[in-house]
N, C-alpha and C positions, 0 to 999 in steps of 0.2 A: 746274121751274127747273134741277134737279141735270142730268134728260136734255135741255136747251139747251146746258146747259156742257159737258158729254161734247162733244156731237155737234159742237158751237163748236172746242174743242178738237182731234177727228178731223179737222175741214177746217183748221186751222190745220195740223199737221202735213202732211198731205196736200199742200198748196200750199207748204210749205217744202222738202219733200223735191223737188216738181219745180224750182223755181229752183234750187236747190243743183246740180242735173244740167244746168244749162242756161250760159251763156258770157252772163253777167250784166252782164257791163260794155258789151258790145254793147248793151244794152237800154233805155238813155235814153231813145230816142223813143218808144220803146211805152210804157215807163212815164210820162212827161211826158202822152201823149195819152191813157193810162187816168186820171190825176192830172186833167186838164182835164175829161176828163167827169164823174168823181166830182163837180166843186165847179162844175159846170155846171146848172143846174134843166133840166128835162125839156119839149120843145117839142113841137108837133106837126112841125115841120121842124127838120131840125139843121142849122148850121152847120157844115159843113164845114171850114173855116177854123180852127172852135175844136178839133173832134175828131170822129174818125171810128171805125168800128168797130172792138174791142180783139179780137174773138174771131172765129175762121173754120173755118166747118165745112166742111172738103173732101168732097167725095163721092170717093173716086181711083177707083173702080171700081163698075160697074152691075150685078155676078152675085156670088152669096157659095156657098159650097158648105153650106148648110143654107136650110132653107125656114122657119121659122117665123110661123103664119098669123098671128099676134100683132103682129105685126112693122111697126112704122110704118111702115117704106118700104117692106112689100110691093108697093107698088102700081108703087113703081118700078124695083123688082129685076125685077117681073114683065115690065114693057116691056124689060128688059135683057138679057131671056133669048131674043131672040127675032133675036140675033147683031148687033145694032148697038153691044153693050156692047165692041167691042174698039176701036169707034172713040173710045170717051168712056172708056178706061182710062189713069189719068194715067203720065206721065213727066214727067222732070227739067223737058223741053225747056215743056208747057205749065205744071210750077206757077213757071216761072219769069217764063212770060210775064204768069200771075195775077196772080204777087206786083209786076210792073212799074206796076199800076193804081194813081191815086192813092189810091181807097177801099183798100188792100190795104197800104198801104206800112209802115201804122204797126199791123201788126195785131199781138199779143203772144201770143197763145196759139190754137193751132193742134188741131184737133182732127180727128183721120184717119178720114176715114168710109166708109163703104160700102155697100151689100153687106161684103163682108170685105175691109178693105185687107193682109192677109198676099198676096193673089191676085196683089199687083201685085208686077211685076221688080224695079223700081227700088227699093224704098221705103225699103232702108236709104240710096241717094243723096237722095233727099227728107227724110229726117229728117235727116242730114246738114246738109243744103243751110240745114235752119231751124236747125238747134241753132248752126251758124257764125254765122248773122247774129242770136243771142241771142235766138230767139225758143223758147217752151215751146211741146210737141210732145205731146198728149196721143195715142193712141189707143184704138179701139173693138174689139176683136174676141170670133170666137168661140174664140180660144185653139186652135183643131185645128192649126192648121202653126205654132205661136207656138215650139214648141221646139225645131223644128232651124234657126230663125229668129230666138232670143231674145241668141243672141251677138254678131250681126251689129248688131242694133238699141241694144243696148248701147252696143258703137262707133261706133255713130254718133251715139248722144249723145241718143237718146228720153229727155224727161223721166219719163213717165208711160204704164204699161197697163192698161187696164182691160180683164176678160175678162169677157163675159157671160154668165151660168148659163141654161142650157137641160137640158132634158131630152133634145136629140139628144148635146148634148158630154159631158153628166157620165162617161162610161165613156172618154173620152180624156182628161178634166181629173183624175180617180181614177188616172190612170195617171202623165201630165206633172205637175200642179202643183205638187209639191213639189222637183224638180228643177228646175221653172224659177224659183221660188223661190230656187234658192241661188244663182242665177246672179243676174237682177233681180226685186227685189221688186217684184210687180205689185197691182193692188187687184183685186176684184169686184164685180158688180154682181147686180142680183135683180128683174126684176117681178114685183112685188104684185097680183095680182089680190082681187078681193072675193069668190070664191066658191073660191077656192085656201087664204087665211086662214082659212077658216069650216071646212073640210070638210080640209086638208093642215096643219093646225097644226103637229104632231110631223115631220111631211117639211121645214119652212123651216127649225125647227129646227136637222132633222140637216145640213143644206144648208150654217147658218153657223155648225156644229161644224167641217163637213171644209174651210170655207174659211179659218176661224184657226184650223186645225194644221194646214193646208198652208203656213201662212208667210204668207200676202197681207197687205198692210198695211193694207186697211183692205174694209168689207164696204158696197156702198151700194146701199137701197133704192131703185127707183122704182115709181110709180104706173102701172097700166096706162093708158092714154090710145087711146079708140076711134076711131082713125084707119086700121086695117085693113080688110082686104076684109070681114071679118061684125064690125061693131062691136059690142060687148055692154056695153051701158051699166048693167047689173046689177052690172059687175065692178070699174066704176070703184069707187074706198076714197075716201071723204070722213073729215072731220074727228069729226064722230060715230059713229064706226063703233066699235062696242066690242071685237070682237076683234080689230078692229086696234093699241089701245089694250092689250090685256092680252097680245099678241103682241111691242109694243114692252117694256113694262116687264121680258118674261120675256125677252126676247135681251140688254137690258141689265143686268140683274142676271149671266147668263151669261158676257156677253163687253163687261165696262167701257172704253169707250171706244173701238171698234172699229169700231161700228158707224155707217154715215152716215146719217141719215131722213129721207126726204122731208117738206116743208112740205103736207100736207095743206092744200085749203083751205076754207072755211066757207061752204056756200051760200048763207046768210043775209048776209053781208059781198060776194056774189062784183062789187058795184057799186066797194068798198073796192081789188080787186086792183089792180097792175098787174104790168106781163111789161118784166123790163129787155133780155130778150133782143132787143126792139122797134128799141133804141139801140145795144144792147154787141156783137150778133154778127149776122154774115153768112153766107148758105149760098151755095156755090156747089160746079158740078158741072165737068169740065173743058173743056167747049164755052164757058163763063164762064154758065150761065144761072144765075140767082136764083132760090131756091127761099123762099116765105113763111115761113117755122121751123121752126125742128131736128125739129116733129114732124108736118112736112108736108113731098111733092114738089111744089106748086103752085106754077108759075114766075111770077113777075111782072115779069120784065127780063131784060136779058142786060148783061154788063161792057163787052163787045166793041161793041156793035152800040148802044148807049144813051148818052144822054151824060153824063158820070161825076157831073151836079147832078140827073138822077131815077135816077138809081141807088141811095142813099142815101134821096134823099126822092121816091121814085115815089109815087104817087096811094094805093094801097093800103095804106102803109106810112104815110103820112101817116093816112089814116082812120082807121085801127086805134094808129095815137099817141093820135090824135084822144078816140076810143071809152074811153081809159082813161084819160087826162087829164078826161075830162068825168065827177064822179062822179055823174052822173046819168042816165047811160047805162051797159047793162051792156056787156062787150068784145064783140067780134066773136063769131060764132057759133062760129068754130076753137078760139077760147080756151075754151068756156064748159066742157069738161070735160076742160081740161089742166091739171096740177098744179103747174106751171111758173109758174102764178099766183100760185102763193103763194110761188114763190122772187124774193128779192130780187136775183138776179145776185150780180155781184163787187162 
Protein backbone atom coordinates (compact mmCIF):
# COMPACT_ATOMS: atom_id res chain seq x y z
CA UNK A 1 0.00 0.00 0.00
CA UNK A 2 2.73 2.45 1.38
CA UNK A 3 4.81 1.70 -2.38
CA UNK A 4 1.07 2.61 -4.36
CA UNK A 5 1.10 5.87 -2.49
CA UNK A 6 4.81 6.71 -3.23
CA UNK A 7 4.55 5.93 -6.69
CA UNK A 8 0.71 7.83 -6.80
CA UNK A 9 2.39 10.47 -5.37
CA UNK A 10 5.70 10.49 -8.05
CA UNK A 11 3.10 10.73 -11.08
CA UNK A 12 1.12 13.28 -9.36
CA UNK A 13 4.10 15.62 -9.19
CA UNK A 14 5.43 14.59 -12.31
CA UNK A 15 2.19 15.74 -14.36
CA UNK A 16 2.07 19.00 -12.13
CA UNK A 17 5.38 20.11 -13.05
CA UNK A 18 4.50 19.66 -16.88
CA UNK A 19 1.30 21.92 -16.75
CA UNK A 20 3.00 24.31 -14.82
CA UNK A 21 5.59 24.69 -17.96
CA UNK A 22 2.75 24.75 -20.29
CA UNK A 23 0.21 28.12 -21.40
CA UNK A 24 -2.72 26.49 -19.48
CA UNK A 25 -5.34 28.84 -20.20
CA UNK A 26 -5.02 27.85 -23.86
CA UNK A 27 -6.14 24.46 -22.82
CA UNK A 28 -10.03 24.24 -22.29
CA UNK A 29 -10.60 22.07 -25.22
CA UNK A 30 -8.26 19.59 -24.50
CA UNK A 31 -9.24 19.57 -21.06
CA UNK A 32 -13.24 19.55 -21.58
CA UNK A 33 -12.39 16.58 -24.21
CA UNK A 34 -10.17 14.65 -21.64
CA UNK A 35 -13.06 15.47 -19.00
CA UNK A 36 -15.75 13.88 -21.73
CA UNK A 37 -13.87 10.74 -22.09
CA UNK A 38 -13.14 10.31 -18.40
CA UNK A 39 -17.17 10.30 -17.53
CA UNK A 40 -17.83 8.58 -20.97
CA UNK A 41 -18.04 4.39 -20.60
CA UNK A 42 -15.90 2.66 -23.03
CA UNK A 43 -17.52 1.34 -26.46
CA UNK A 44 -16.37 -0.74 -29.08
CA UNK A 45 -16.83 2.59 -31.35
CA UNK A 46 -16.39 5.92 -30.07
CA UNK A 47 -18.21 8.82 -30.71
CA UNK A 48 -16.49 11.15 -32.15
CA UNK A 49 -18.78 14.02 -31.40
CA UNK A 50 -18.45 13.24 -27.67
CA UNK A 51 -14.44 12.84 -27.61
CA UNK A 52 -11.48 12.13 -29.52
CA UNK A 53 -7.99 11.25 -28.70
CA UNK A 54 -6.19 13.16 -25.68
CA UNK A 55 -2.74 11.87 -26.52
CA UNK A 56 -0.39 11.84 -29.78
CA UNK A 57 2.64 9.93 -30.29
CA UNK A 58 4.55 11.79 -33.13
CA UNK A 59 7.14 9.78 -34.75
CA UNK A 60 9.15 13.32 -36.16
CA UNK A 61 12.04 11.12 -37.48
CA UNK A 62 12.73 7.52 -39.05
CA UNK A 63 16.81 7.08 -37.97
CA UNK A 64 18.19 7.78 -34.31
CA UNK A 65 21.90 7.68 -33.89
CA UNK A 66 22.01 4.48 -31.54
CA UNK A 67 20.79 0.90 -32.46
CA UNK A 68 19.48 -0.87 -29.65
CA UNK A 69 18.24 -4.48 -30.64
CA UNK A 70 15.76 -4.09 -27.74
CA UNK A 71 14.15 -1.41 -29.18
CA UNK A 72 10.32 -1.56 -30.21
CA UNK A 73 10.56 0.35 -33.16
CA UNK A 74 13.64 -1.35 -34.38
CA UNK A 75 11.80 -2.62 -37.01
CA UNK A 76 11.07 0.74 -38.18
CA UNK A 77 14.13 2.60 -37.61
CA UNK A 78 15.53 -0.20 -39.65
CA UNK A 79 13.22 0.50 -43.00
CA UNK A 80 14.40 4.27 -42.20
CA UNK A 81 17.76 3.64 -42.64
CA UNK A 82 17.74 2.72 -46.05
CA UNK A 83 17.51 6.77 -47.14
CA UNK A 84 13.65 7.26 -47.41
CA UNK A 85 13.86 8.68 -43.63
CA UNK A 86 14.45 12.22 -44.94
CA UNK A 87 11.39 12.15 -46.59
CA UNK A 88 9.11 11.30 -43.47
CA UNK A 89 11.52 13.78 -41.20
CA UNK A 90 9.06 16.26 -39.55
CA UNK A 91 8.94 20.13 -39.83
CA UNK A 92 6.85 22.87 -38.74
CA UNK A 93 5.02 22.85 -42.24
CA UNK A 94 3.69 18.96 -41.90
CA UNK A 95 2.90 18.83 -37.82
CA UNK A 96 0.87 21.65 -38.70
CA UNK A 97 -0.97 20.22 -41.27
CA UNK A 98 -1.52 17.00 -38.72
CA UNK A 99 -2.61 19.18 -36.14
CA UNK A 100 -5.40 20.75 -38.88
CA UNK A 101 -7.23 16.99 -38.76
CA UNK A 102 -10.37 16.84 -36.76
CA UNK A 103 -9.00 13.59 -34.90
CA UNK A 104 -5.88 15.84 -33.85
CA UNK A 105 -7.50 19.20 -32.82
CA UNK A 106 -8.29 18.49 -29.34
CA UNK A 107 -5.25 16.42 -28.58
CA UNK A 108 -3.60 17.60 -25.07
CA UNK A 109 -0.47 15.90 -24.52
CA UNK A 110 1.99 15.37 -27.15
CA UNK A 111 4.61 12.99 -27.10
CA UNK A 112 7.89 13.43 -29.49
CA UNK A 113 9.09 10.23 -30.87
CA UNK A 114 11.46 8.71 -32.96
CA UNK A 115 14.14 7.15 -33.69
CA UNK A 116 15.66 10.28 -31.83
CA UNK A 117 13.76 13.45 -32.28
CA UNK A 118 17.00 15.73 -31.07
CA UNK A 119 17.97 14.70 -35.14
CA UNK A 120 15.22 16.93 -36.31
CA UNK A 121 16.11 20.92 -37.24
CA UNK A 122 12.98 22.36 -36.36
CA UNK A 123 12.04 20.93 -33.02
CA UNK A 124 12.50 23.70 -30.87
CA UNK A 125 9.77 25.44 -33.63
CA UNK A 126 7.61 22.30 -32.93
CA UNK A 127 7.58 22.42 -29.41
CA UNK A 128 6.97 25.97 -29.77
CA UNK A 129 4.23 25.65 -31.95
CA UNK A 130 2.42 23.27 -29.13
CA UNK A 131 3.41 24.89 -25.86
CA UNK A 132 1.59 28.32 -27.65
CA UNK A 133 -1.58 26.55 -28.45
CA UNK A 134 -1.38 25.07 -24.49
CA UNK A 135 -0.85 21.86 -25.29
CA UNK A 136 1.85 19.42 -23.02
CA UNK A 137 4.98 18.46 -24.91
CA UNK A 138 6.52 15.33 -23.47
CA UNK A 139 9.70 13.91 -25.11
CA UNK A 140 11.69 10.64 -25.63
CA UNK A 141 15.29 10.73 -26.23
CA UNK A 142 18.49 9.15 -25.87
CA UNK A 143 19.86 12.38 -24.30
CA UNK A 144 23.52 12.40 -26.72
CA UNK A 145 22.77 15.93 -28.36
CA UNK A 146 20.15 16.93 -25.39
CA UNK A 147 22.74 19.42 -24.03
CA UNK A 148 23.94 21.70 -26.53
CA UNK A 149 20.06 21.39 -27.21
CA UNK A 150 18.51 21.72 -23.61
CA UNK A 151 18.44 25.71 -23.86
CA UNK A 152 16.72 26.18 -26.74
CA UNK A 153 13.92 23.65 -25.75
CA UNK A 154 13.61 25.30 -22.65
CA UNK A 155 12.41 28.47 -24.62
CA UNK A 156 10.39 27.09 -26.15
CA UNK A 157 8.38 26.01 -23.69
CA UNK A 158 8.96 21.73 -23.53
CA UNK A 159 6.93 20.60 -20.63
CA UNK A 160 8.73 17.48 -20.02
CA UNK A 161 12.14 15.08 -20.82
CA UNK A 162 12.54 11.88 -20.51
CA UNK A 163 16.18 10.33 -21.29
CA UNK A 164 16.37 6.72 -21.85
CA UNK A 165 19.17 4.63 -20.11
CA UNK A 166 21.23 2.43 -22.37
CA UNK A 167 24.29 1.06 -22.09
CA UNK A 168 25.50 2.80 -25.50
CA UNK A 169 24.70 6.54 -23.62
CA UNK A 170 25.75 5.94 -20.10
CA UNK A 171 29.48 7.49 -20.67
CA UNK A 172 27.69 10.63 -22.44
CA UNK A 173 24.97 10.93 -19.65
CA UNK A 174 28.25 10.40 -16.85
CA UNK A 175 29.48 13.27 -18.57
CA UNK A 176 26.10 15.82 -19.48
CA UNK A 177 23.41 14.93 -16.90
CA UNK A 178 24.13 16.83 -14.30
CA UNK A 179 24.53 19.99 -16.16
CA UNK A 180 21.57 19.59 -18.00
CA UNK A 181 20.00 19.31 -14.82
CA UNK A 182 20.74 22.75 -13.62
CA UNK A 183 19.39 24.13 -16.59
CA UNK A 184 15.92 21.80 -17.04
CA UNK A 185 15.01 19.06 -14.78
CA UNK A 186 14.46 16.06 -16.92
CA UNK A 187 13.26 12.48 -15.75
CA UNK A 188 14.66 8.94 -16.70
CA UNK A 189 13.72 5.95 -17.82
CA UNK A 190 14.88 2.00 -17.44
CA UNK A 191 13.97 -1.27 -19.21
CA UNK A 192 13.49 -4.09 -17.08
CA UNK A 193 14.28 -7.13 -18.31
CA UNK A 194 13.93 -10.67 -16.44
CA UNK A 195 17.25 -11.92 -16.78
CA UNK A 196 18.94 -8.35 -16.29
CA UNK A 197 16.98 -8.23 -12.48
CA UNK A 198 18.16 -11.89 -11.87
CA UNK A 199 21.86 -11.77 -12.82
CA UNK A 200 22.59 -7.31 -12.88
CA UNK A 201 20.85 -6.53 -9.46
CA UNK A 202 23.73 -4.23 -7.81
CA UNK A 203 24.22 -2.69 -11.78
CA UNK A 204 20.23 -1.07 -11.57
CA UNK A 205 21.04 -0.33 -8.59
CA UNK A 206 24.15 1.84 -9.16
CA UNK A 207 22.03 3.09 -12.35
CA UNK A 208 19.27 4.81 -9.96
CA UNK A 209 21.98 5.96 -7.57
CA UNK A 210 23.77 8.22 -10.45
CA UNK A 211 20.24 9.04 -11.74
CA UNK A 212 19.04 10.96 -8.22
CA UNK A 213 22.26 12.61 -7.74
CA UNK A 214 22.29 13.84 -11.14
CA UNK A 215 19.27 15.91 -10.34
CA UNK A 216 16.47 14.10 -12.59
CA UNK A 217 13.07 14.35 -11.13
CA UNK A 218 11.89 11.42 -11.20
CA UNK A 219 13.31 7.52 -12.29
CA UNK A 220 10.76 5.40 -14.36
CA UNK A 221 10.61 1.82 -14.82
CA UNK A 222 9.49 -0.21 -17.85
CA UNK A 223 8.82 -3.64 -18.69
CA UNK A 224 10.68 -5.20 -21.65
CA UNK A 225 7.79 -5.85 -24.20
CA UNK A 226 8.89 -8.63 -27.14
CA UNK A 227 8.30 -6.74 -30.04
CA UNK A 228 11.85 -6.63 -31.60
CA UNK A 229 13.67 -8.28 -34.23
CA UNK A 230 14.82 -11.52 -31.59
CA UNK A 231 11.89 -11.33 -29.02
CA UNK A 232 12.78 -13.20 -25.83
CA UNK A 233 9.85 -14.01 -23.99
CA UNK A 234 12.07 -15.27 -20.94
CA UNK A 235 12.66 -11.56 -20.28
CA UNK A 236 9.31 -10.40 -20.04
CA UNK A 237 8.95 -9.57 -15.54
CA UNK A 238 5.34 -10.52 -14.59
CA UNK A 239 3.75 -10.04 -11.47
CA UNK A 240 5.16 -12.95 -9.58
CA UNK A 241 8.44 -12.47 -10.30
CA UNK A 242 10.27 -12.38 -7.04
CA UNK A 243 13.35 -10.57 -7.77
CA UNK A 244 11.44 -8.16 -9.10
CA UNK A 245 9.58 -7.76 -6.05
CA UNK A 246 12.74 -7.50 -3.60
CA UNK A 247 14.34 -5.25 -6.46
CA UNK A 248 11.27 -2.84 -5.87
CA UNK A 249 11.29 -2.71 -2.02
CA UNK A 250 15.31 -2.16 -2.12
CA UNK A 251 15.19 0.98 -4.73
CA UNK A 252 12.40 2.18 -2.55
CA UNK A 253 13.63 2.07 0.73
CA UNK A 254 16.87 3.72 -1.18
CA UNK A 255 15.40 6.44 -2.97
CA UNK A 256 11.40 7.31 -1.29
CA UNK A 257 9.40 8.58 -3.72
CA UNK A 258 11.36 8.84 -6.75
CA UNK A 259 10.81 6.12 -8.34
CA UNK A 260 7.99 5.51 -11.06
CA UNK A 261 6.76 1.22 -11.39
CA UNK A 262 5.34 -0.19 -13.74
CA UNK A 263 1.98 -1.93 -13.32
CA UNK A 264 3.00 -5.43 -13.76
CA UNK A 265 0.26 -7.54 -14.94
CA UNK A 266 -1.14 -10.99 -13.51
CA UNK A 267 -1.52 -13.85 -16.08
CA UNK A 268 -4.09 -15.41 -14.23
CA UNK A 269 -6.36 -12.04 -14.52
CA UNK A 270 -4.78 -11.31 -18.23
CA UNK A 271 -9.05 -11.80 -19.35
CA UNK A 272 -9.59 -8.91 -16.47
CA UNK A 273 -7.12 -6.28 -18.39
CA UNK A 274 -7.88 -3.63 -20.46
CA UNK A 275 -5.41 -1.01 -22.63
CA UNK A 276 -6.95 2.66 -22.27
CA UNK A 277 -4.37 3.50 -24.85
CA UNK A 278 -7.08 1.84 -27.33
CA UNK A 279 -9.42 5.24 -26.77
CA UNK A 280 -6.84 7.96 -25.21
CA UNK A 281 -3.82 7.96 -27.89
CA UNK A 282 -3.00 8.11 -31.34
CA UNK A 283 0.18 7.25 -33.25
CA UNK A 284 1.10 8.81 -36.22
CA UNK A 285 4.29 9.28 -38.44
CA UNK A 286 4.55 12.44 -40.67
CA UNK A 287 3.07 11.02 -44.04
CA UNK A 288 -0.11 11.00 -41.41
CA UNK A 289 0.03 6.80 -41.40
CA UNK A 290 -1.39 5.04 -38.18
CA UNK A 291 0.61 3.09 -36.36
CA UNK A 292 -1.53 0.12 -33.98
CA UNK A 293 0.31 1.26 -30.41
CA UNK A 294 3.04 2.96 -28.97
CA UNK A 295 4.59 -0.56 -29.00
CA UNK A 296 4.12 -1.42 -32.42
CA UNK A 297 4.85 0.15 -36.31
CA UNK A 298 1.80 -1.86 -37.85
CA UNK A 299 -0.17 0.78 -39.83
CA UNK A 300 -3.75 0.38 -40.03
CA UNK A 301 -4.76 3.89 -41.79
CA UNK A 302 -3.52 6.92 -42.87
CA UNK A 303 -5.23 10.73 -41.80
CA UNK A 304 -4.67 11.97 -45.24
CA UNK A 305 -6.08 9.41 -47.52
CA UNK A 306 -9.15 7.77 -44.85
CA UNK A 307 -12.07 9.39 -44.03
CA UNK A 308 -11.63 11.07 -40.64
CA UNK A 309 -15.03 8.22 -39.17
CA UNK A 310 -12.53 5.00 -39.72
CA UNK A 311 -9.86 6.74 -38.73
CA UNK A 312 -10.65 6.72 -35.08
CA UNK A 313 -13.02 3.58 -35.41
CA UNK A 314 -11.09 1.55 -38.22
CA UNK A 315 -12.11 -2.15 -38.26
CA UNK A 316 -8.93 -3.14 -36.23
CA UNK A 317 -9.35 -0.70 -33.67
CA UNK A 318 -12.82 -1.60 -33.12
CA UNK A 319 -11.82 -5.50 -32.69
CA UNK A 320 -9.23 -4.99 -30.36
CA UNK A 321 -12.05 -2.48 -28.22
CA UNK A 322 -14.02 -5.24 -28.85
CA UNK A 323 -11.46 -8.27 -27.44
CA UNK A 324 -11.20 -6.27 -24.18
CA UNK A 325 -14.50 -5.10 -23.62
CA UNK A 326 -15.56 -8.86 -23.90
CA UNK A 327 -14.26 -10.43 -20.62
CA UNK A 328 -14.39 -13.58 -22.01
CA UNK A 329 -12.11 -13.29 -24.52
CA UNK A 330 -8.54 -12.77 -23.97
CA UNK A 331 -6.87 -9.23 -25.90
CA UNK A 332 -5.48 -9.51 -29.11
CA UNK A 333 -2.44 -11.51 -29.58
CA UNK A 334 -0.14 -7.79 -29.59
CA UNK A 335 -1.35 -7.23 -26.21
CA UNK A 336 -0.79 -10.53 -24.59
CA UNK A 337 2.69 -9.60 -23.39
CA UNK A 338 2.57 -5.82 -23.11
CA UNK A 339 2.62 -4.27 -19.61
CA UNK A 340 0.52 -1.53 -20.69
CA UNK A 341 -2.27 -3.76 -19.73
CA UNK A 342 -2.05 -3.32 -16.56
CA UNK A 343 -1.84 0.58 -16.92
CA UNK A 344 -4.86 2.29 -16.53
CA UNK A 345 -4.08 5.47 -18.74
CA UNK A 346 -4.75 8.94 -17.61
Amino acid sequence: MKSSLLNKAVKISYYANMIRRTNFMSSTPYVTNYLRYKTSTKKERVDTKVFTPQIAGLHLIKLCNLSCDFCSASRLLHDGRDGNWKETKADISKIKRIFEHPIFKKIFLVDLLGGEPLLVKELPEIVSYFSSTGRLTNMDTNGILLKRNIEDLKKAGISSINISIYDENKKVLNRDLKEINKIFKVSASLVLFNTKIKNDHDEIIKIAKFIHDAGCSSLRFYIYRPMDFNPKMDDVVYEDNFDYKQLKIKLNELFPGFILWPKTFDRNKIKEQICGQLWQRIQVDMDGNLNLCCGSEDRYANIFSNKTADVYNNEIMVSMRKQFLDKNTNPAEICMTCNLLAEPGW
